[in-house]
C-alpha positions in Angstrom: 15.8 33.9 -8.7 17.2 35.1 -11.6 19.4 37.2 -10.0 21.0 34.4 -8.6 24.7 34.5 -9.9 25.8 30.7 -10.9 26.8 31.2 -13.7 29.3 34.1 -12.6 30.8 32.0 -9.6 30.8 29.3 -12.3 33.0 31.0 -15.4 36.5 31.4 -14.4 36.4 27.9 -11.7 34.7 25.9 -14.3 37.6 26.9 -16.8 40.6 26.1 -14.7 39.1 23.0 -13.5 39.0 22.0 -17.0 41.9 23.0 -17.9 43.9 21.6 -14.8 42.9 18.4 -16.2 43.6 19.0 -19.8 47.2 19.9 -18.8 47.6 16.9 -16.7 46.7 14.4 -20.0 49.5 16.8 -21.8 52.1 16.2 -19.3 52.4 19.9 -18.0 50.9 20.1 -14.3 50.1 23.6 -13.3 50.3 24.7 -9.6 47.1 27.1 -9.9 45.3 29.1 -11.3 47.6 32.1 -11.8 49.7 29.4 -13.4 47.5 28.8 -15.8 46.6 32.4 -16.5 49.8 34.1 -16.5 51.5 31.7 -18.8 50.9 33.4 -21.8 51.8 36.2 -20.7 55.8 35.3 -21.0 57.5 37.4 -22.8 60.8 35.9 -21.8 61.9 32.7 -20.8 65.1 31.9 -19.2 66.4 27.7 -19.5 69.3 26.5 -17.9 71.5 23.7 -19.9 72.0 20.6 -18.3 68.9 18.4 -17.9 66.7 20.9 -19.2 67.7 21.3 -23.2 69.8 18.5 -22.9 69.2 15.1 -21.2 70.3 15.5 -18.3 72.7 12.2 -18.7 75.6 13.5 -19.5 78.6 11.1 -20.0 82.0 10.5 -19.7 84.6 11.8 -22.2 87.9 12.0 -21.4 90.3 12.6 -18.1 93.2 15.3 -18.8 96.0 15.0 -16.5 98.2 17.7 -14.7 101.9 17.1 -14.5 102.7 13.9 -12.8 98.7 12.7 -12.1 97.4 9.3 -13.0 94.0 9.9 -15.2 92.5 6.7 -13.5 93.9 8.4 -9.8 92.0 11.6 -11.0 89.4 9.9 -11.9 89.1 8.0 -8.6 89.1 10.7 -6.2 86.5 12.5 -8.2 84.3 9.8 -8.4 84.9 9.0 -4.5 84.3 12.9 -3.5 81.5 13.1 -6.1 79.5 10.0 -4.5 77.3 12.4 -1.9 76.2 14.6 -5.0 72.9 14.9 -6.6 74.5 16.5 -9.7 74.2 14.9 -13.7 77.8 15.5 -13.9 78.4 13.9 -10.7 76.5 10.8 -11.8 78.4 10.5 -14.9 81.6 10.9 -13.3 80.8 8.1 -10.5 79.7 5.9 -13.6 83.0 6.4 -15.8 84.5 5.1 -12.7 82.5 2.4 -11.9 82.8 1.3 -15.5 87.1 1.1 -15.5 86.4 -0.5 -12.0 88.0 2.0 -9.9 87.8 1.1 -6.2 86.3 4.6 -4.9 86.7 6.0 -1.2 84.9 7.5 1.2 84.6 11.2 1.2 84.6 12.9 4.6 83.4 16.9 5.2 82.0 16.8 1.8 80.3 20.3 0.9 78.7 21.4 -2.3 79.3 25.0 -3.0 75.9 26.0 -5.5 76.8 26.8 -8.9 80.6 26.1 -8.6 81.6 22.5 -7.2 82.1 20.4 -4.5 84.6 20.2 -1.8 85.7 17.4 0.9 88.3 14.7 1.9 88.9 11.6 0.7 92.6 9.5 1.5 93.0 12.1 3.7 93.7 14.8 0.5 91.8 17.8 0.6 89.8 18.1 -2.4 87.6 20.9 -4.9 85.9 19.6 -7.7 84.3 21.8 -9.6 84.5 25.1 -12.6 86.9 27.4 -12.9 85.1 29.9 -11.2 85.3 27.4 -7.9 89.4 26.9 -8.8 89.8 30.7 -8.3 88.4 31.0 -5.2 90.6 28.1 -4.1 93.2 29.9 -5.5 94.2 27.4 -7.6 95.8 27.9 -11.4 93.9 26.1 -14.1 96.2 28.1 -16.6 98.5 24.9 -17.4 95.3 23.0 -18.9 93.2 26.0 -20.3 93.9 25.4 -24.3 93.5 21.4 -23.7 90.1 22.5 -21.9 89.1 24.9 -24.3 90.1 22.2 -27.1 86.9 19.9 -25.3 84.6 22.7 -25.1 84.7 23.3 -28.9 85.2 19.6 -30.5 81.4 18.5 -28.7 80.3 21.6 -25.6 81.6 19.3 -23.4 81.7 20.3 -19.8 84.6 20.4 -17.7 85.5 19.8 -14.4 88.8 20.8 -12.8 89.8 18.6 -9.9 92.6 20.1 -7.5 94.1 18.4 -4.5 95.6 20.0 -1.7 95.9 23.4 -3.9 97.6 21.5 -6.4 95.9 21.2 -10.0 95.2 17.6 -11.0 93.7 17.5 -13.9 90.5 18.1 -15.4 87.6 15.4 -16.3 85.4 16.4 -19.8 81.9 15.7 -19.6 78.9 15.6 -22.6 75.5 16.0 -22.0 73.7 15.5 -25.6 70.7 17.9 -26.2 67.3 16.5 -26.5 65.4 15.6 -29.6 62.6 18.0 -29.0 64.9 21.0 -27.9 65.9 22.5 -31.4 62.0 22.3 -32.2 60.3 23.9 -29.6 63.1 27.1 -29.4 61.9 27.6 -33.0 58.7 27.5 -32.1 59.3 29.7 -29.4 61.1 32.2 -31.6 57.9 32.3 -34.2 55.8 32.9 -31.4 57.8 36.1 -30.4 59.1 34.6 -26.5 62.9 35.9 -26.1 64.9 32.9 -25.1 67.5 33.0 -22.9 70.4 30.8 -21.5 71.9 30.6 -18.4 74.4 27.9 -17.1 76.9 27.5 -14.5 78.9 25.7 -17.5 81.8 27.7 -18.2 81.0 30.7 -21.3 82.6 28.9 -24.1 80.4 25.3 -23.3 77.6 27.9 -22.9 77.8 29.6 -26.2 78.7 26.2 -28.6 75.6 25.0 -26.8 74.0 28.3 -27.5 75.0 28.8 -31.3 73.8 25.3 -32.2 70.1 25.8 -30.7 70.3 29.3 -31.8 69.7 30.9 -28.8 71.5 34.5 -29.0 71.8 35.8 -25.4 73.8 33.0 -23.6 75.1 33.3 -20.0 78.2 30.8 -18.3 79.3 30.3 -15.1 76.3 31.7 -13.8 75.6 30.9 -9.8 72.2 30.9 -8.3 72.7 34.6 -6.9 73.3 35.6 -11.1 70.3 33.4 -12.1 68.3 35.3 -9.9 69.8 38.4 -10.4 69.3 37.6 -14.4 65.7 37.2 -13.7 64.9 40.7 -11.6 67.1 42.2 -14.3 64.4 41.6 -17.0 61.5 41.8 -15.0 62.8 45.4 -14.1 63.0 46.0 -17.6 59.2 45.4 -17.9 59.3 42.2 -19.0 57.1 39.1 -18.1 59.6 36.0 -17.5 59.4 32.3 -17.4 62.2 30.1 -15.7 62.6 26.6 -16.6 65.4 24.5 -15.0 65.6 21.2 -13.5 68.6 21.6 -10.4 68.7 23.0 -6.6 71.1 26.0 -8.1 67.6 26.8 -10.3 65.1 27.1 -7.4 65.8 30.7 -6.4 64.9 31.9 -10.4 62.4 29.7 -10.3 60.3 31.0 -7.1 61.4 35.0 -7.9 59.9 34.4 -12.0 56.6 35.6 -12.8 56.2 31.7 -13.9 58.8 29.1 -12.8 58.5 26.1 -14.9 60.5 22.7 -13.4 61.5 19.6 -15.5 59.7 16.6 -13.6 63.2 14.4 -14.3 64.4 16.5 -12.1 64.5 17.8 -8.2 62.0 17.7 -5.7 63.8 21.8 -4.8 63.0 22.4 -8.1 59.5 21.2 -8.6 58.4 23.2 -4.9 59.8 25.7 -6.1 58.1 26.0 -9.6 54.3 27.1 -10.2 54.7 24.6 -13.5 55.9 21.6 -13.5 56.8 19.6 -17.2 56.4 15.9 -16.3 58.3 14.5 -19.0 61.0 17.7 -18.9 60.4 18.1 -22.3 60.8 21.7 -23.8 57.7 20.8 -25.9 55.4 20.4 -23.4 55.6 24.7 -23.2 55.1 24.9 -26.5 51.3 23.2 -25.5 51.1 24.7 -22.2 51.4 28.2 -23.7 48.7 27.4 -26.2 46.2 25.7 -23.4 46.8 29.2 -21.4 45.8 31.3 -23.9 42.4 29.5 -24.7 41.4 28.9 -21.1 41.7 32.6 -20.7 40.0 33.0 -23.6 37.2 30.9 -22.8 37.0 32.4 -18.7 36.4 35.9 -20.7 33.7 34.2 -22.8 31.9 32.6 -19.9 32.2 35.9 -18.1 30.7 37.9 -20.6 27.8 35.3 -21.0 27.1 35.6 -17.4 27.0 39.0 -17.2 24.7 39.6 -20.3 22.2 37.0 -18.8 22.1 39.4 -15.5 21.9 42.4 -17.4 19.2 41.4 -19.6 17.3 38.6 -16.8 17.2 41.4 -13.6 15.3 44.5 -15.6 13.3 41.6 -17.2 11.8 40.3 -14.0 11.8 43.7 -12.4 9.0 43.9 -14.9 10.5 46.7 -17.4 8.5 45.6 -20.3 5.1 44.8 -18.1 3.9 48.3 -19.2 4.5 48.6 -22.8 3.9 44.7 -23.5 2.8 43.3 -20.2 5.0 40.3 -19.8 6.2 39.3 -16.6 9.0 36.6 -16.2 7.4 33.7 -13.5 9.3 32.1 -11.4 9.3 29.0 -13.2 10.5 30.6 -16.4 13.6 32.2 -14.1 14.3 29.1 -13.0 14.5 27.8 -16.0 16.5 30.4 -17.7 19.0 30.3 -14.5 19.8 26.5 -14.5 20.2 26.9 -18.4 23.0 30.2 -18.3 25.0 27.5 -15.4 24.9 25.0 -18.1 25.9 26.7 -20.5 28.8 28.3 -18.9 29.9 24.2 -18.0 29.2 23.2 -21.2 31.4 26.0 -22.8 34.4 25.0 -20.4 34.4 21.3 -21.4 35.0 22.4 -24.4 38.3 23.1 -23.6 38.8 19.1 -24.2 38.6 19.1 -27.0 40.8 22.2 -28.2 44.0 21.6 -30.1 47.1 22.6 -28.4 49.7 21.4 -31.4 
């Protein structure tokens, strides 16, 4: 009987259970258990801009036109090609349309390229939407328009999006995507606690370092494609390093799944999400700030309820084997076992409930 090992298969369940349900109540849902164990562990985290330090509803700013192009006409097509996308920017740029009333079209052969743009017909005029990066392999100058583009970037890390129609350069459209509340305050945080932060964004490098310098984040990647993301996150983890991922977007999932933790913002996809081990309901930066600290005491408290287990067998067994009978002659009854084996299971449960109450702030 007092063999029997309870309180052993009890320590590290009993724990996550707990904590699975603390998480829940502190809007960070973990995956599993490795989730939960392996999260403080990070050493390094990765975040990608839009919709993940910033809102993630971006909005309108301004249309720049090229040569002879009408802004609203630019605007128009955009919004007509950028209907079938899932994108913040696109969302934004549909709105800005819908909000002068521009009569949009229908867009025909639409493809989204990951990390760059998206391409298609509308009015029968072939159309790319999308970074610089995109323009080039179009093999389309953005030369004309790169000081009034860079001029966007720096007045408010507004993102731009070059629109070319049938290889010509249109225009650009600007886009701003304010940063969330809680963003500035968890980095911080992040920094005391000695995590590495590091940006990547398929935003072009100048957007990516403003953003950058004002949240104080020092190693800053733009126009960054899924492939680079993923390649960014092997990179580090070659280097010894344990890395977190946070994004929100399809062009994150890759990172996501290849991190040692992928962490997804519930505002955003469902690619994302599946793809993630961690999952922040809210998408608030915070809520890693509080899953770090829930990690670290659940594992703290598995190792606590293991080590109370084991000292109950180690002492318990040699008891009932009778190792004191000659010298003392006590014998442990069955009842008494029992007793003592229903009493090291509570324990253990009662230890892991305590991790209700624990503060995470």
């Amino acid at each position: 009987i007092i063999a029997c090992p309870c309180a052993l298969g009890l320590a590290t369940p009993m724990s996550i259970m707990v904590a699975t349900g603390r998480g829940a109540t502190q809007g960070v849902l973990f995956r599993d258990a490795a989730a939960i164990e392996h999260f403080c562990q990070i050493d390094t985290l990765i975040v990608d801009k839009t919709g993940t330090l910033t809102e993630g509803k971006p909005v309108l700013q301004q249309v720049i036109a090229a040569g002879d192009f009408n802004p609203d006409k630019i605007l128009q097509l955009a919004a007509s090609l950028d209907q079938g996308s899932e994108h913040p920017l696109a969302s934004a740029i549909v709105a800005g349309a819908l909000q002068r009333q521009l009569k949009l079209g229908i867009a025909e052969g639409f493809e989204s390229i990951s990390g760059m743009g998206v391409t298609g017909v509308v009015s029968g005029q072939r159309l790319a939407l999308g970074n610089a990066v995109l323009m080039a392999q179009m093999q389309v100058p953005v030369s004309a328009l790169a000081e009034d583009a860079e001029a966007q970037r720096h007045q408010s890390g507004a993102s731009v999006v070059y629109l070319s129609t049938d290889g010509k350069l249109a225009g650009f459209i600007s886009v701003s995507d304010p940063i969330k509340s809680t963003t500035l305050p968890a980095l911080l945080e992040l920094n005391k606690q000695g995590i590495h932060v590091v940006m990547a964004t398929g935003d072009g490098v100048t957007t990516a370092r403003i953003i950058g310098d004002r949240l104080g984040i020092k190693e800053v990647y733009g126009d960054v494609n899924p492939a680079d993301k993923l390649a960014l996150v092997e990179r580090f983890q070659v280097q010894g390093h344990f890395v977190g991922m946070a994004g929100d977007g399809i062009n994150d999932a890759p990172a996501l799944a290849k991190a040692d933790v992928g962490i997804a913002m519930g505002t955003g996809t469902d690619v994302a999400m599946n793809s993630a081990q961690v999952t922040l309901v809210k998408g608030d930066l915070s809520a890693i700030i509080r899953a770090r600290a829930l990690s670290v005491v659940t594992v703290a408290n598995m190792r606590q309820n293991l080590t109370f287990a084991l000292i109950y067998n180690a002492l318990g067994i040699p008891l009932a084997a009778g190792v004191l009978y000659p010298l003392t002659g006590l014998l442990l009854s069955p009842m008494v076992a029992a007793l003592a084996m229903s009493l090291s299971s509570v324990s253990v449960v009662a230890n892991a409930l305590r991790l209700r109450r624990k503060n995470l702030s």
